[in-house]
C-alpha positions in Angstrom: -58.4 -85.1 -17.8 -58.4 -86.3 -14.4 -56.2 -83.5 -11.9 -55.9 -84.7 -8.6 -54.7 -82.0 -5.6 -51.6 -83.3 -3.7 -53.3 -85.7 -0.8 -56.3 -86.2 -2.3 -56.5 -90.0 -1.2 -55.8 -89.1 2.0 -58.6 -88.8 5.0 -58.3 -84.9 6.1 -57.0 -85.7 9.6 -54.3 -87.4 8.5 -53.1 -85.2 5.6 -53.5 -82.5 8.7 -51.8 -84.3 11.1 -48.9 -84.9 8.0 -48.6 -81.1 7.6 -48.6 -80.1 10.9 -45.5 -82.6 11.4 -43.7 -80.9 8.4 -43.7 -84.6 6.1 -44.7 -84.8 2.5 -47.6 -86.4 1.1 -48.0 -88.2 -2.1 -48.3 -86.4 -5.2 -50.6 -86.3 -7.9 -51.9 -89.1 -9.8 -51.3 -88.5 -13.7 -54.2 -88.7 -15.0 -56.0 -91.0 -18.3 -53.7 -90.4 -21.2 -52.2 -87.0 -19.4 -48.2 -87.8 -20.8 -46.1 -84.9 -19.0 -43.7 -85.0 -21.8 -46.2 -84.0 -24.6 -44.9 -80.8 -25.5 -48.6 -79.3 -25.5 -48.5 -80.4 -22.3 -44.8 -79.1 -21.3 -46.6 -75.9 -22.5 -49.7 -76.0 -20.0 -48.0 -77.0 -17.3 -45.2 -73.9 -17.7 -48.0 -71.5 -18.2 -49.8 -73.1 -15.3 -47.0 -72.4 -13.2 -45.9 -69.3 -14.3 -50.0 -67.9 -13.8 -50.6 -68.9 -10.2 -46.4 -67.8 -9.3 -47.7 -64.2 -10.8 -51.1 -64.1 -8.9 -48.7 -65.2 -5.6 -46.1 -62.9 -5.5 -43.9 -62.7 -2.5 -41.0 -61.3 -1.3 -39.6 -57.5 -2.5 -39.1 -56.7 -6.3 -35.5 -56.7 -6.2 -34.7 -59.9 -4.0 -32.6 -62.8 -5.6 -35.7 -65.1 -5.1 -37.4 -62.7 -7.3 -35.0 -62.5 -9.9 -34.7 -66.1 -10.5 -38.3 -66.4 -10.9 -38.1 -63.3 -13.4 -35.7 -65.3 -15.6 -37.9 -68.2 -15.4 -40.8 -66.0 -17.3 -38.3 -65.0 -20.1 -37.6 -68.7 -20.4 -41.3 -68.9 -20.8 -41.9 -66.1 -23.1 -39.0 -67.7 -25.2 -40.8 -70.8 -25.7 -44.6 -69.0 -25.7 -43.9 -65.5 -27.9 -46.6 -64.2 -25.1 -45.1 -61.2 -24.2 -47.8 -61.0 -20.5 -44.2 -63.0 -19.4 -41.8 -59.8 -20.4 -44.0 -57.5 -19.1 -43.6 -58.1 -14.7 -39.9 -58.1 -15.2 -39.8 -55.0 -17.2 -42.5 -53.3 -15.1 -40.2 -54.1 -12.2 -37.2 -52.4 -14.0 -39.0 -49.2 -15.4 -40.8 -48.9 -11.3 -36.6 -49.2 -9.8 -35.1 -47.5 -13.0 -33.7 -50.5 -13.8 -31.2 -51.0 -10.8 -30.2 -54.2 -8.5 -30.2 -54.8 -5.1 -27.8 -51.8 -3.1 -24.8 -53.7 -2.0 -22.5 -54.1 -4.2 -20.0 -57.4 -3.6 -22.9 -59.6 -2.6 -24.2 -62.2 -5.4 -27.5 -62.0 -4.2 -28.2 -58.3 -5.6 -26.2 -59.6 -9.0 -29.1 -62.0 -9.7 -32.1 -59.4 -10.8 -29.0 -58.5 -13.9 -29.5 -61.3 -16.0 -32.7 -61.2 -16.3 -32.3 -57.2 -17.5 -29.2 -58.5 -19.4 -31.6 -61.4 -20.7 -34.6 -57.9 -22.1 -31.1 -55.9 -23.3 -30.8 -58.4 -25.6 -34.5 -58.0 -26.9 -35.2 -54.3 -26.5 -31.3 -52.7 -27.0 -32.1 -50.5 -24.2 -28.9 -49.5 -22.2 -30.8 -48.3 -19.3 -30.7 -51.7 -18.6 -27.2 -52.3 -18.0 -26.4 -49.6 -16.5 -26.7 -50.3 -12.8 -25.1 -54.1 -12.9 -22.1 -51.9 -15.1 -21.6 -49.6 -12.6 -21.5 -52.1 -9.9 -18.8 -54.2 -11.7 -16.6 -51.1 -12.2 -16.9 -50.8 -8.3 -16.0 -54.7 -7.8 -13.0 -54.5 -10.1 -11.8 -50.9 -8.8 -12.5 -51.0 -4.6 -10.8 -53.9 -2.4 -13.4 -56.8 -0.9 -13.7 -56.4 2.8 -15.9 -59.0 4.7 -16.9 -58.9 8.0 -17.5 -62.1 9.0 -14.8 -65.5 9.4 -16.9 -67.6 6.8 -17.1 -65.1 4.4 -13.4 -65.2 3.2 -14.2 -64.6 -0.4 -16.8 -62.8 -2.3 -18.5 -65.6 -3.7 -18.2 -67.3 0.0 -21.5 -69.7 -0.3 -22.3 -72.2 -3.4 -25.6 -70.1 -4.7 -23.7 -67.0 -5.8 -22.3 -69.0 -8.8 -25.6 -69.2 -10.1 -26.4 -65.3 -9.1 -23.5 -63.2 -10.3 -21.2 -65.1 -12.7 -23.6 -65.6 -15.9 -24.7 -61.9 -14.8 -20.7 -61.0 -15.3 -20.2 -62.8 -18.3 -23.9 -61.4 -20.1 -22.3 -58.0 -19.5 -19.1 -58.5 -20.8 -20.4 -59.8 -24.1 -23.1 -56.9 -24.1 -20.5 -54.2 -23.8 -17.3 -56.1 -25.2 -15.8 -55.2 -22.4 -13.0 -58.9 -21.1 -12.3 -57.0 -17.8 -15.9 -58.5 -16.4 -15.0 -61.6 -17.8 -11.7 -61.4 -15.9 -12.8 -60.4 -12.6 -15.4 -63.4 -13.2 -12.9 -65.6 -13.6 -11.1 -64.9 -10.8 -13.9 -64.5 -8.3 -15.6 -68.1 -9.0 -12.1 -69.7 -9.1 -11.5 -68.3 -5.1 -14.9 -69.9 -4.9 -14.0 -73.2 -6.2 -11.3 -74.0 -4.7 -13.0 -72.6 -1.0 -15.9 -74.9 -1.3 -15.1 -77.5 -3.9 -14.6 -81.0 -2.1 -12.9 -83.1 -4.6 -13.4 -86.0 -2.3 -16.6 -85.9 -2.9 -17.1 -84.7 -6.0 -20.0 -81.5 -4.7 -19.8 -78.3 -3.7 -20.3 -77.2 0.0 -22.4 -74.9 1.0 -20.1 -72.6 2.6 -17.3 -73.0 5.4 -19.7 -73.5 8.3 -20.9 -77.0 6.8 -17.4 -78.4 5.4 -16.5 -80.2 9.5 -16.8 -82.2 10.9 -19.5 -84.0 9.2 -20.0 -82.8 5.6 -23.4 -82.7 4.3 -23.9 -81.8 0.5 -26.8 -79.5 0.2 -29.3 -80.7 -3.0 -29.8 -76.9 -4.1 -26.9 -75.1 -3.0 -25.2 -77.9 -5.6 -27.9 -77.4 -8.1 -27.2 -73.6 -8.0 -23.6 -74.1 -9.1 -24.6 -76.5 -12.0 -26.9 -74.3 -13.4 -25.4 -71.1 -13.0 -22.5 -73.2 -15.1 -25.3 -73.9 -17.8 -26.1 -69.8 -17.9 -22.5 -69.0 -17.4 -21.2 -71.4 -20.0 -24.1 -69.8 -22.9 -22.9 -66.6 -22.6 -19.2 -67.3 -22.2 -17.1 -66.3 -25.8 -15.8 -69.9 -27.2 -12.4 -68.9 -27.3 -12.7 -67.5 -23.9 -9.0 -68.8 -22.3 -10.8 -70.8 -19.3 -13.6 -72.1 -20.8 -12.3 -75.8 -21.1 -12.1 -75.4 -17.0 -16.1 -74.3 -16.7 -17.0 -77.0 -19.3 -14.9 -79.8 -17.0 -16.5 -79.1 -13.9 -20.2 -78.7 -15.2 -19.9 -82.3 -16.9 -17.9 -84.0 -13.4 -20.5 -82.1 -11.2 -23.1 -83.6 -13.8 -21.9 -86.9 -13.5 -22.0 -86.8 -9.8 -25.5 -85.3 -9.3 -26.9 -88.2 -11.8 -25.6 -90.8 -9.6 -26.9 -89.4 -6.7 -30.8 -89.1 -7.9 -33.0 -91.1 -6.1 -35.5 -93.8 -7.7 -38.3 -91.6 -8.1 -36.7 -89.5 -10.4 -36.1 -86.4 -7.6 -32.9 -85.0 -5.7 -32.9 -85.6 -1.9 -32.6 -81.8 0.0 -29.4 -83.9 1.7 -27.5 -85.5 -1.7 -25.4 -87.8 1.0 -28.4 -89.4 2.3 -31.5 -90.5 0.5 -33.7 -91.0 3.6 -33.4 -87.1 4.7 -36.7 -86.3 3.6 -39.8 -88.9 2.6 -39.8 -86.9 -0.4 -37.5 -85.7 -3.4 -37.2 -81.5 -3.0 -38.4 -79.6 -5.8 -36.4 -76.3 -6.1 -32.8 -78.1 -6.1 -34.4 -80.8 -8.7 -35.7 -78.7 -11.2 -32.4 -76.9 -11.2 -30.8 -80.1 -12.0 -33.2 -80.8 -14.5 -32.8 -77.8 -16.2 -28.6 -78.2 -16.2 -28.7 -81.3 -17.5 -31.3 -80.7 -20.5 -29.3 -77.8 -21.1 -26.4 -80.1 -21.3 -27.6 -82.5 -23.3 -29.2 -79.7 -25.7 -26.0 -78.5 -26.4 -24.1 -81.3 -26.6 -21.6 -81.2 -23.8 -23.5 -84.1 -22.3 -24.4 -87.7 -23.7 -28.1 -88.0 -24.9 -27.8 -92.0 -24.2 -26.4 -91.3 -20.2 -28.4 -88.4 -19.2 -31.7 -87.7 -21.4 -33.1 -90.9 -18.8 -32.5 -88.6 -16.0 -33.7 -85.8 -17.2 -36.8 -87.4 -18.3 -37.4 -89.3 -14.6 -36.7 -85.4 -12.8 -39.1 -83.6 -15.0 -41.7 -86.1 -14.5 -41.3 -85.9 -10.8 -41.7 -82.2 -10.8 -44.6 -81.8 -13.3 -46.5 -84.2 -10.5 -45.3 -82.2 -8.0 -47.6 -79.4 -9.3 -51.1 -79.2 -8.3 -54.3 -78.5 -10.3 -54.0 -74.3 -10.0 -50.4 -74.2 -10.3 -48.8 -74.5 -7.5 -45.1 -76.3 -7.1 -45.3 -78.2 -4.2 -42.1 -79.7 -1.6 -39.9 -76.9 -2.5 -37.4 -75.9 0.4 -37.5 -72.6 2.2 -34.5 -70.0 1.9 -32.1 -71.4 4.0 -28.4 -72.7 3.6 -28.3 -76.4 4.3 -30.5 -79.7 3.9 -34.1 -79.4 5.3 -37.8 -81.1 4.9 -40.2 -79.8 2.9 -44.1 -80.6 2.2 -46.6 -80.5 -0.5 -47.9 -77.3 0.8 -44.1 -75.3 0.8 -43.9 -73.1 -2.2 -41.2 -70.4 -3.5 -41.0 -68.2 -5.8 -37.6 -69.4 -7.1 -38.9 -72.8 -7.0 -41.7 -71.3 -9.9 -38.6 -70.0 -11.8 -36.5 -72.8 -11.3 -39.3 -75.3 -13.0 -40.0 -72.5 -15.6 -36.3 -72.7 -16.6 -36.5 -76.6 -16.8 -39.2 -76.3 -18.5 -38.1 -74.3 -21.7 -35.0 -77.4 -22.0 -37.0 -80.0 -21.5 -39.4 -78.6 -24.4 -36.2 -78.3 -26.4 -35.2 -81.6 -25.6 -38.5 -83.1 -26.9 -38.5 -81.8 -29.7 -35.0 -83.3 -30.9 
C-alpha cells in the first residue's frame, strides 16, 4: 500500500522555501485500493495516530491540550479493548493523585476531569473525582472575580464549553448531585449570550474579536459543538434545559456544514475560505467528530449530514502522514491563523482520535 509523506512530489527547495513561508503543502496521495472509510482502516489510522502522539509528548501532564488528547485515547481504547490507551491517562492520575490543573474558575484546568470522570466510570475509583468535586463546591460556594475587561464571565472565551461543561455534567451524574448541573447551566448560558452572534449564526471567540470586524474562529466554534456532543451524552434526558443544548448543537450544526469548504475541511477563518491554502485540522476533526456524533444519535439527519462527515474525515485521514503524524493543525492561540503540513498538537491527535471512534460507529450503521 503505497504511503506517501506530505510533499512528496515536491522538489526539496521548494517544499523548503513553502515551510519557511508558513503555507501548506499538498497532502498525501491515497494510495491503490487504501479506502479511509474501511473500518480496518479507521482502526490503523487511530492507532497510528494515537502511537506517534504518545512517543511525541508535549506540553505538562495536567495542561488542557493534554487532557483533550487523553480523552482521545479512551475514545480509542473504547473502540480497540487495548488497554496500553488507559494506561498514560491513569499513570498521569496516580503520578498527580488524581487532581486538575490549580486554579479553580478557569475551564482550562476543568478539561483533565472528563477524562478521570470518563476511567470513574470503568474503574469505580472515587479518588478520581475527588479533585474536580472539590473544585465545583468552591465554584458554587466563592463569588467569581476576574481581573481583566474581557473576562466578564467565567466561561469568557468559546473553548471552555468544550473544557468544563461535559466535565460538570459527568460529575453530577457520577455523584447524583443536580447542584453541578445547575451551576452548569447557568455558567454556559452567561456564556451564550456573551459570545453568541445570532446574526451570524457562530460563536465568537471572546469580546476582543466581536468589533469591529468579526471574524469566526474554525476551532474556537468547533470547541463549542463538541463540548455540546460530550455535554449533551452525559446530560439526564429529563434534565429541564436540555431542549435548549439540543437547539443550539443542531443550528450551530447546520451552520458549520454550510460553511465547509470543497475539499471536505474547515477554513481556520469560517467567514473566509481563502484564509489559509489549506483546510485546518484540529477545528475539523472537532467538527467531524460533532457531527458523527450527531448523526449517531439521531439528533441529526443521516441524508443532510453523513456527506459531510464523510468528505471531513477523509480530509483528515490524508492529512496524516506515514508515522502518524496529523499535519496543518493550528497552534494554541485564540483567533484564525495558517498552519502547514509540518504543525502538529497534541489536541489535534485527540481531537482526530475522538472523530475517529464516531466515524467507526457511523460505518458500521
Amino acid at each position: 500500500m503505497s504511503r506517501l509523506s506530505p510533499g512528496a512530489r515536491w522538489p526539496a527547495v521548494v517544499l523548503a522555501v513553502a515551510l519557511a513561508l508558513g503555507c501548506s503543502v499538498e497532502p498525501r496521495e491515497l494510495g491503490a485500493g487504501e479506502d479511509p472509510l474501511a473500518p480496518a482502516e479507521i482502526l490503523a489510522v487511530a492507532e497510528r495516530v494515537a502511537g506517534w502522539q504518545l512517543a511525541h509528548p508535549r506540553h505538562g501532564d495536567l495542561e488542557w491540550t493534554n487532557a483533550v488528547f487523553y480523552s482521545g485515547l479512551v475514545a480509542a481504547y473504547r473502540v480497540t479493548g487495548d488497554d496500553r490507551y488507559l494506561a498514560v491517562p491513569i499513570e498521569v492520575g496516580e503520578r498527580h493523585e488524581w487532581r486538575i490543573g490549580p486554579r479553580t474558575r478557569h475551564a482550562d484546568d476543568h478539561a483533565l476531569a472528563q477524562t478521570y470522570l470518563e476511567l470513574f466510570g470503568l474503574k469505580r475509583d472515587s479518588r478520581m473525582l475527588r479533585s474536580f468535586r472539590e473544585v465545583a463546591d468552591r465554584m458554587i460556594a466563592e463569588p467569581a472575580a476576574w481581573p481583566k475587561e474581557h473576562q466578564v464571565v467565567d466561561y469568557w472565551w468559546s473553548d471552555a464549553l468544550f473544557m468544563s461543561p461535559p466535565a460538570l455534567a459527568m460529575l453530577a451524574r457520577a455523584t447524583d448531585d443536580e447542584r453541578y448541573l445547575e451551576l452548569m447551566d447557568r455558567l454556559w448560558r452567561e456564556s451564550y449570550d456573551l459570545l453568541y452572534d445570532r446574526s451570524g449564526g457562530l460563536f465568537h471567540r471572546d469580546l476582543r474579536f466581536r468589533e469591529p470586524q468579526a471574524r469566526f474562529w474554525s476551532r474556537g466554534n468547533a470547541w463549542v459543538l463538541a463540548g455540546l456532543a460530550r455535554l449533551l451524552e452525559a446530560l439526564p434526558e429529563d434534565w429541564p434545559t436540555r431542549s435548549f443544548y439540543e437547539t443550539v448543537f443542531r443550528d450551530l450544526s447546520g451552520r458549520v456544514v454550510d460553511l465547509q469548504a470543497g475539499d471536505g475541511l474547515w477554513r481556520s477563518d469560517l467567514a473566509s475560505a481563502d484564509s489559509s491554502r489549506r483546510g485546518e485540522s484540529s477545528g475539523s476533526a472537532l467538527f467531524c467528530y460533532a457531527l458523527a456524533w450527531g448523526v449517531n444519535n439521531e439528533f441529526l439527519s443521516a441524508e443532510a449530514f453523513r456527506p459531510a462527515v464523510t468528505a471531513s474525515w477523509v480530509a483528515l485521514y490524508r492529512n496524516v502522514d506515514a508515522a502518524g503524524r496529523l499535519g496543518w493543525v493550528q497552534k494554541p492561540g485564540a483567533k484564525p491563523a495558517r498552519a502547514s503540513s509540518r504543525d502538529w498538537e497534541v489536541y489535534g491527535s485527540g481531537a482526530f482520535l475522538l472523530a475517529a471512534e464516531q466515524v467507526l460507529d457511523l460505518q458500521a450503521q
